[in-house]
N, C-alpha and C positions, 0 to 999 in steps of 0.2 A: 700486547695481548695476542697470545696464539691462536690460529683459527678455529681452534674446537672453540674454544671459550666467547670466538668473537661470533660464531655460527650461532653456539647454545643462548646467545644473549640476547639474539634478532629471532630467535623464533624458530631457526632452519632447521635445526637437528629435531628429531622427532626423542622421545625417550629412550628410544632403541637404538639411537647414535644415526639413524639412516637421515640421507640429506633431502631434505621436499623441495631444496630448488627456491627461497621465496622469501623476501626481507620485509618485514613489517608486511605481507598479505600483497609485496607487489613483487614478479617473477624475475630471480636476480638478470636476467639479460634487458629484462627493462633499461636498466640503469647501464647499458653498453654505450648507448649513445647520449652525448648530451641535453638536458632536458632543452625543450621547445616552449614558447605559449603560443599553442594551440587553441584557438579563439572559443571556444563555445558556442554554440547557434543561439545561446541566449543566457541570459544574469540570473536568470531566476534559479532560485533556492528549495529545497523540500527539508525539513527534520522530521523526522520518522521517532512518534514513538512506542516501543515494544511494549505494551501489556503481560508481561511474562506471566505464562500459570493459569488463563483463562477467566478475562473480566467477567464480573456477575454483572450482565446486561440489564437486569432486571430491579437490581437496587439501583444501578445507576442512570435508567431512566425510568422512571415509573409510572403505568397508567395508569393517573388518576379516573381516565372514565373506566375500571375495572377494577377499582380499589379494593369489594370484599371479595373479589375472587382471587386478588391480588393475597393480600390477607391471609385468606383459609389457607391458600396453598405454603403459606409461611409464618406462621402464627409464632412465631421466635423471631425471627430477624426479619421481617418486615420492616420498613421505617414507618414510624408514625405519621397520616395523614397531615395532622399539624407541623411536622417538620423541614416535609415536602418542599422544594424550591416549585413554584410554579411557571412554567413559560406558557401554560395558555391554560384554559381549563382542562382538558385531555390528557399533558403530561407536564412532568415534574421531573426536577432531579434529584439526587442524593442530597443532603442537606450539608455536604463535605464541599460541594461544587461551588461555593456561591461567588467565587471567582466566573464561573463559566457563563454566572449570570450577569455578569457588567460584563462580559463577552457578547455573549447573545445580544441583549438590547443595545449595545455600541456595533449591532448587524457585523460582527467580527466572529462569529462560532456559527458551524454550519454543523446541525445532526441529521446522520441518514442512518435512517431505521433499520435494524430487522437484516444484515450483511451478514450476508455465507454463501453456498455452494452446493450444488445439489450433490445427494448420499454423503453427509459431513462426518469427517472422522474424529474421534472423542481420544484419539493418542495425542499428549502434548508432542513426541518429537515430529510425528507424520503431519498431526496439522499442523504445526511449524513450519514446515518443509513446504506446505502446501500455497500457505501466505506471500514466503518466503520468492518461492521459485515461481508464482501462479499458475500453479498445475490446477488439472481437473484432480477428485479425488481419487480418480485410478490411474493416472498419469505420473511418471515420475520422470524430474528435469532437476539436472546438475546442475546446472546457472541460476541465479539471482536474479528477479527482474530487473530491477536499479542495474546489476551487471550489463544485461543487454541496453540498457538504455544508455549506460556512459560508452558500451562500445558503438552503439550509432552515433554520437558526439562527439566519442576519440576515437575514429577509426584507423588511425596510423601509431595507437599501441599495438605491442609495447616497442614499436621500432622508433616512435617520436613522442618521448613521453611528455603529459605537459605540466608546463611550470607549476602547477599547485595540485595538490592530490584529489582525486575523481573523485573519491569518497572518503567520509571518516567518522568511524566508529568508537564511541566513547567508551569500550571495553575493550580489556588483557584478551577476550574469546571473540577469534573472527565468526561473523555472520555467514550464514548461507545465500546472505540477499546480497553480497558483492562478490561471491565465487565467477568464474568465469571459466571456459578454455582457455584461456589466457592465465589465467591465476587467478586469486582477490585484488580485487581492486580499488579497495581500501587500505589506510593506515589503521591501524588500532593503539589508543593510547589511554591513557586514564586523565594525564595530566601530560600538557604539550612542554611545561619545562622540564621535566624527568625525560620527556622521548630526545629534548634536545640534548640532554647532561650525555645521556647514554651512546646515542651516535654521535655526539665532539666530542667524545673521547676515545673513539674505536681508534684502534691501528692494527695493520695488517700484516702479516710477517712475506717474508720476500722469499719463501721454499717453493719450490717451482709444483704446480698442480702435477697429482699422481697419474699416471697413464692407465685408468679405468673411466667408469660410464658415468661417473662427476668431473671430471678431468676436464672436458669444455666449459662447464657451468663454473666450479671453481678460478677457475683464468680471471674470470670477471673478479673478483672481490675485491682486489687492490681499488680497483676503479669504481667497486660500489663502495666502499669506507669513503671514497670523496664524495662521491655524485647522489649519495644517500642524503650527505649534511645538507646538499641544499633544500632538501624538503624539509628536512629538520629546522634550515635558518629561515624559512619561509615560513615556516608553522610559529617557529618562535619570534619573528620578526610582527606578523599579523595578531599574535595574542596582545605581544608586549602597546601595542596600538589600541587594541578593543577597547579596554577599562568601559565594561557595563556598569552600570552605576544602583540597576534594578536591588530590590535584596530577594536574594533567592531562599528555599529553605536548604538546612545545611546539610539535611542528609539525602540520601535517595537520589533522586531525578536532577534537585536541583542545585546541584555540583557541574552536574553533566551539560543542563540547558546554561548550566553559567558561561563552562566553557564555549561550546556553539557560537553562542552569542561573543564570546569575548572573539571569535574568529571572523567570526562574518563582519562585526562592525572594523573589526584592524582591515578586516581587506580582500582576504582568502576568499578566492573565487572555487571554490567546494563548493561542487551545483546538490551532492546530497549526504547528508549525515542521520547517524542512527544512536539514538539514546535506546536508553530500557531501562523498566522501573519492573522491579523482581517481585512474589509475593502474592501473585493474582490466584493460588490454586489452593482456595477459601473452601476445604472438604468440612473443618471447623471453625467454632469460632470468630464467624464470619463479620458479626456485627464490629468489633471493634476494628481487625484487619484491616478491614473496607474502608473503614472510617477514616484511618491514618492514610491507609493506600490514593484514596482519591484527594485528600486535601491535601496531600503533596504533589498530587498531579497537577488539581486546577492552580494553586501558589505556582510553581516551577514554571508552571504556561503564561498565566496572567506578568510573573516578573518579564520572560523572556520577548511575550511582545511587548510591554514597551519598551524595553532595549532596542527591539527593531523600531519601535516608532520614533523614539529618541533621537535613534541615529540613523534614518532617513531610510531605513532597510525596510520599512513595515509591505511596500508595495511588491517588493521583491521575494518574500519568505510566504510560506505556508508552512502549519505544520499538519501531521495526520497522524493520530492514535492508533493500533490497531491491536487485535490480542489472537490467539490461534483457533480461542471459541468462547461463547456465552456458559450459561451456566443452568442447569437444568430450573425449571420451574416451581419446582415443588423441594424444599429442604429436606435436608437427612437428619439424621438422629442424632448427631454431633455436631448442633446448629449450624450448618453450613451448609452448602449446595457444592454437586457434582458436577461433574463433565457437561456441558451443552450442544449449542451448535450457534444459532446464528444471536448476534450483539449490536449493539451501537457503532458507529466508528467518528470519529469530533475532528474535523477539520478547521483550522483558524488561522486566519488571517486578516488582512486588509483588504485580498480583492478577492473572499470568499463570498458569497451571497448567502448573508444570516437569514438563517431559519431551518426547519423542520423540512425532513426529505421522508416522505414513507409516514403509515402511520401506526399507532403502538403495534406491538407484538398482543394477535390474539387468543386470551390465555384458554379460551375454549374451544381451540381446534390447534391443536399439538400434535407433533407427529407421535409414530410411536412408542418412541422412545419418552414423550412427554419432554419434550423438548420445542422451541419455538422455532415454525419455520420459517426459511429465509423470505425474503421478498426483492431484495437486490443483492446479483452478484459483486462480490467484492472488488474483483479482477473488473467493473464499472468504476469504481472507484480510482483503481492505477489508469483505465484509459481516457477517466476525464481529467488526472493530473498531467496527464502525458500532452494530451491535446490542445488545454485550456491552460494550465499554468506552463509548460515546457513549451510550448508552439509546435507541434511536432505533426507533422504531414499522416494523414490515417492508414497509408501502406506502410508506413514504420514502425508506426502504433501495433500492427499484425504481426509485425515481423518479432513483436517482443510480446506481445502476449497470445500471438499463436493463433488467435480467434478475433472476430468483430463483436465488440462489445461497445454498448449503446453509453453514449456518456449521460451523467447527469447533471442538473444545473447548479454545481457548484461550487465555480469559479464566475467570477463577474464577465469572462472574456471570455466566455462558454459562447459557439458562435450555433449551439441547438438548444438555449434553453426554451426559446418559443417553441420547441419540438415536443419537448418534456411538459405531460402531466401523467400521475397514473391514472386510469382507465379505470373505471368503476364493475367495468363488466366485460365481455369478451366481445367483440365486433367485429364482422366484415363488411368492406363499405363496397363504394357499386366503384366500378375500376375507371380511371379517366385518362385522357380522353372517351368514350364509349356512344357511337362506332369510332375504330381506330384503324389507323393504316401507319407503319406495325406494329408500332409501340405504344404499350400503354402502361400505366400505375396501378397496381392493387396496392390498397390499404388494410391492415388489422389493427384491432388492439386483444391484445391479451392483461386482464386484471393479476394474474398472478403466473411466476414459473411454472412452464407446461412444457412437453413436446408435444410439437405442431407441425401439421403438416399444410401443404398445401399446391395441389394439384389442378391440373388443366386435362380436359375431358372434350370429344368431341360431341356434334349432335347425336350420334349413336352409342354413347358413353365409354367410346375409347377412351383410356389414358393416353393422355397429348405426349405432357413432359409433367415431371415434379420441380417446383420453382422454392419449396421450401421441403426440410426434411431432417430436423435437426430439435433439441432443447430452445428454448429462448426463453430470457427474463420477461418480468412485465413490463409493460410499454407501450409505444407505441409503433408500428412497423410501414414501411413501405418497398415495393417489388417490384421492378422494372419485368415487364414481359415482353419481350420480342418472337413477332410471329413472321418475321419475315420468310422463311420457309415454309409457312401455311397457304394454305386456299381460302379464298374471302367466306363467309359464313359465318355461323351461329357456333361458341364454345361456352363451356360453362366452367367457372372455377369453385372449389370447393378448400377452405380451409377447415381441419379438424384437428381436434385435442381432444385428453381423454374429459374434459368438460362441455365440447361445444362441438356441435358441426353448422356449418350451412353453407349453401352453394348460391350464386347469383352467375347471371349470362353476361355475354360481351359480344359484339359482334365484331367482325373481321371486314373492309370493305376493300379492297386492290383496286 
């Protein structure tokens, strides 16, 4: 096979004949040196799945304590009370889901309410982007969370790549969630015995690379047609092992959680993969879509963990749904619903802690858009994976999502879920020790997304210092003050939002 063909057949050649440098999503100098196993700081698993097109949050968890406003606002495609799944009397789900309900009471499904981001963007590619990369919504970042998180675990890519692929993505179109400075960090395949047919059969022709600005990259190819198979006999070695025995459904999703599954149980230590089920941007027609769309979700879920349980993985895997936005409130005129903002997100596993996180979305205080607003950041959701299922130290945790975000109690090995309740109302509590010499703790809660502030005031109502100055989720908070460069006396703090103020005293004693 001559280079053009063997370039255009891995992906390199762009349509315009120019070279991107990059085989199957990994940078061909990766493959200069021999692969390594490069240990992992840990076994544990995540599959990620894409809701492409913007779940209708609203059919697919539905509050029965809000039924006829539920209702009015959809008087077409509501689902019928009677058909309702119930998990308490409050909420229900789709009547597609009922896979998700031997999930839930086997305390194996975990739903958190009400997930977005303050000012939510209603463009499928930008909130893509946003999910994707966990950016704020005016922020824009070229890397992939999942990217930053395999470069904390393989920090000697791509100089020592290791033995099994960092990532792999069940689709022909790389992701933006395994982009890197480095490159992607995933394979992309559909099907692992075609990725294997294709790379055992490359050959590389022996004309010496041209003296221009691919001339260095080029050099390597000879040695990537070798050093490529072995991910290839590795991918196909670990399938040919899995044999899931679950039955999956035959179209959609569950092709893709088949393979997954058929990986993990042969062996492949892939700490994270990405499915997508296409279809979620229901402007009509919504009732049957939806219908198809989530009971091949919950089937494709319910077959793949017991796969995991079967075969001894169940402890080790979580999965997590997500989609780029909910779906407005009220339907349009072509039975369906529009662009949203905040939705459900289903995490499942073994050492998820089933239950309800958050509570329904309330349908009589929408934003302006008439849209529901959020009540947990999502970017909560990557740093309680990150923390609680990856084991991953809280300055690293920053270093990949750029912010301190409060986890939540969603993993069994959460080591803050006695931290975690929501907060009914806005609080400030009286600061402890109090008197103190120098340090001491303020406590808040805030019941909903606010920015908050929170300051330190002398007895003559100097501003001291600002200890807080920023957005925060709702929650619950604490704030180390240190007065050591103070004089003993009387201070007051004051926490404000544009819902609450109140101020209480502290005393200083040296």
């Amino acid at each position: 096979m001559k280079r053009r063909e063997f370039l255009k057949n891995f992906g390199v050649i762009s349509t315009a004949g120019t070279v991107s440098l990059t085989l199957g999503g990994i940078p061909i100098k990766a493959f200069a040196k021999p692969f390594l196993n490069i240990n992992n700081k840990t076994d544990k698993i995540l599959v990620l799945i894409q809701l492409k097109g913007g779940n209708d949050g609203i059919n697919t968890v539905i509050p029965l304590d809000q039924y006829s406003l539920y209702a009015n606002n959809r008087p077409s495609i509501k689902i019928e009370e009677s058909q309702i799944i119930k998990l308490n009397n409050a909420t229900g789900l789709h009547p597609a889901l009922q896979q998700f309900l031997i999930l839930f009471n086997e305390g194996k499904l975990n739903l958190v309410q009400n997930v977005g981001y303050q000012n939510p963007n209603r463009s499928h590619f930008r909130a893509t982007d946003i999910w994707l990369t966990a950016s704020d919504s005016n922020q824009f970042l070229y890397d992939g969370w999942a990217a930053r998180y395999l470069l904390k675990q393989f920090p000697s890519f791509p100089d020592l790549p290791p033995a099994h692929p960092m990532g792999i993505q069940i689709s022909s179109v790389p992701s933006a969630l395994f982009d890197s400075d480095k490159g992607s960090l995933a394979l992309n395949f559909s099907d692992p015995n075609s990725f294997y047919t294709l790379v055992n059969g490359m050959k590389v022709d022996n004309d010496p690379p041209p003296s221009n600005i691919a001339g260095d990259e080029l050099k390597f190819l000879k040695e990537v047609a070798t050093l490529s198979i072995q991910y290839a006999n590795i991918i196909k070695e670990k399938a040919d092992k899995g044999n899931p025995t679950s039955i999956y459904p035959s179209t959609r999703l569950g092709p893709q959680l088949k393979i997954v599954a058929d990986l993990i149980l042969g062996g492949l230590e892939t700490p994270v993969y990405l499915t997508q089920l296409d279809g979620f941007d229901t402007h009509s027609n919504q009732l049957t879509t939806h219908q198809t769309l989530l009971q091949n979700l919950a089937d494709s879920i319910l077959a793949f963990q017991r796969d995991m349980e079967k075969g001894g993985f169940a402890d080790k895997v979580i999965i997590m749904t997500f989609s780029e936005f909910g779906r407005r409130v009220k339907e349009n005129a072509s039975l369906g619903t529009d662009h949203g903002a905040a939705l459900p997100v289903f995490i499942i596993g073994n050492k998820v802690n089933g239950g309800i996180i958050g509570a329904n979305s309330n349908l009589s205080n929408l934003d302006s858009n008439g849209d529901i607003k959020f009540l947990f950041d999502y970017r909560q959701i990557y740093a309680t994976i990150l923390k609680d299922h990856f084991i991953m130290p809280s300055n690293e945790i920053k270093g990949i999502l750029f912010n301190d975000f409060s986890v939540l109690p969603i993993i069994k090995a959460s080591t803050e879920i006695s931290d975690f309740s929501l907060p009914d109302d806005f609080m400030l509590y009286q600061n402890f020790p109090n008197p103190f010499n120098p340090i001491t703790t303020i406590k808040f809660s805030l019941s909903s997304p606010t920015f908050a502030t929170l300051k330190v005031y002398d007895i003559l109502g100097n501003e001291v210092t600002t200890l807080l100055n920023e957005f925060k989720n709702a929650g619950n908070f604490s704030i180390t003050f240190d007065a050591s460069n103070l004089s003993s006396g009387t201070y007051f703090y004051t926490l404000k939002t544009k819902e609450f103020t109140n101020t209480k005293k502290m005393i200083l004693i040296k």
